[in-house]
C-alpha positions in Angstrom: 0.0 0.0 0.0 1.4 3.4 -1.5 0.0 6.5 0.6 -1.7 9.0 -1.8 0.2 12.1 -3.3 -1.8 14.4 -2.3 -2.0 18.4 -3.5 -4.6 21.2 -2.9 -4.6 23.7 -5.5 -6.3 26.9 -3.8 -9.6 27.6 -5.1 -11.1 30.9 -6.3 -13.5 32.3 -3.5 -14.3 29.4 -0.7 -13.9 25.7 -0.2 -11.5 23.0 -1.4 -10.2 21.4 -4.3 -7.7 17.9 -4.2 -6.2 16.6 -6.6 -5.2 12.7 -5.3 -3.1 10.1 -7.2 -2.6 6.7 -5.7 -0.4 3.6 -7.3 -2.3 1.4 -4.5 -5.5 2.1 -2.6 -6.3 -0.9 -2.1 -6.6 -0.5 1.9 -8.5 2.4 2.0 -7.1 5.7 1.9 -8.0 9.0 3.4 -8.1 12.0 0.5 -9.4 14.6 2.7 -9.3 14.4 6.9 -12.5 14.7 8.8 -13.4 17.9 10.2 -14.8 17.8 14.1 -18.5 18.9 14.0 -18.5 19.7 10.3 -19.6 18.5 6.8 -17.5 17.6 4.0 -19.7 18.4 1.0 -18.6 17.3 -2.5 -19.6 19.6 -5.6 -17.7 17.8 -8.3 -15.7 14.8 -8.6 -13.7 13.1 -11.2 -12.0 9.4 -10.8 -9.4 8.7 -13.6 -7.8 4.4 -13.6 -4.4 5.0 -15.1 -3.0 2.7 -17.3 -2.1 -0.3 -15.9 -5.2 -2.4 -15.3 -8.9 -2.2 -14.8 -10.4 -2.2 -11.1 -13.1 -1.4 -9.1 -13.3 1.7 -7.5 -15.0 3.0 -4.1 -15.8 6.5 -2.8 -16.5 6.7 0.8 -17.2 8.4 4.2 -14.4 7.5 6.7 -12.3 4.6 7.0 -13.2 0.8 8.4 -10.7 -2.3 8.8 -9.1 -0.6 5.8 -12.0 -0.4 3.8 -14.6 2.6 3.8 -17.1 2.8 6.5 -19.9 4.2 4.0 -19.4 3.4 0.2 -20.6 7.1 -1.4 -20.3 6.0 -5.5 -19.5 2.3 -6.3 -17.5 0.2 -6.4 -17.1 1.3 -10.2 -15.4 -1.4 -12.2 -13.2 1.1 -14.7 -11.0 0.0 -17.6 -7.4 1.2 -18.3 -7.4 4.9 -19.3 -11.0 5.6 -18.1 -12.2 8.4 -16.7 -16.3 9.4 -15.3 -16.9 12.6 -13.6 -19.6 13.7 -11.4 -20.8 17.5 -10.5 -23.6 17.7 -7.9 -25.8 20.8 -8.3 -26.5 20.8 -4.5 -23.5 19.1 -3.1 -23.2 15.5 -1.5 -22.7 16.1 1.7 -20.9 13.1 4.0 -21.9 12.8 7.6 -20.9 15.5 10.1 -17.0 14.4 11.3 -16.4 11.9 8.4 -13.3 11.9 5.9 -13.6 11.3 2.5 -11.9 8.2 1.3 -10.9 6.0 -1.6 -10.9 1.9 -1.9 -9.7 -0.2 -4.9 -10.2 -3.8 -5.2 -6.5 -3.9 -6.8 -2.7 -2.2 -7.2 -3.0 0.1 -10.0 -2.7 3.7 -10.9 -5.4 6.5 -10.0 -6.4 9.8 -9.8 -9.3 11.4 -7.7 -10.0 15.1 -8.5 -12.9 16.6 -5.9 -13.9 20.2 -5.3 -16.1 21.5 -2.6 -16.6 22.8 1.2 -16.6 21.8 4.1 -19.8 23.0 6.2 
């Protein structure tokens, strides 16, 4: 298990933006820390399997026995080079003091883009 590389571009006005890549999420892996008392709501989101083998992916709400707690979108089975995007016109919102996290049933390459806020 490879720990995400993890950057945060700064956004225009408010919120967050992360831009993940992992080369093994199969354990579970935290892309943004909880926040005590607070909301991490997702506005867009973009999952990109690089190019070394298909897998299924998971988004989720906190991390469990190194798998997520609450599976948000999937698992998403993905083949090499594919991309699917997501923008939520009012936000999904993940329960108050829960990270957002990623879960592959395999080693390869990926990429997790997300913009939002954290309420």
């Amino acid at each position: 298990m490879a720990a995400p590389v993890i950057t945060s571009p700064t956004p225009g006005k408010f919120g967050f933006i992360i831009n993940a890549t992992c080369s093994d999420a199969s354990s579970c892996e935290e892309l943004l820390a909880a926040v005590p008392g607070k909301s991490i709501i997702i506005d867009s989101l973009t999952i990109n399997n690089g190019a070394t083998g298909t897998q299924a992916i998971t988004i989720g709400s906190a991390e469990a026995a190194n798998d997520v707690e609450a599976a948000l979108i999937g698992p998403i089975s993905m083949a090499v080079n594919s991309s699917i995007q997501w923008i939520f016109t009012h936000g999904m919102v993940l329960a108050v003091g829960k990270s957002l996290t990623v879960d592959s049933d395999d080693t390869h390459n990926l990429t997790i883009f997300a913009q939002g806020r954290i309420e």
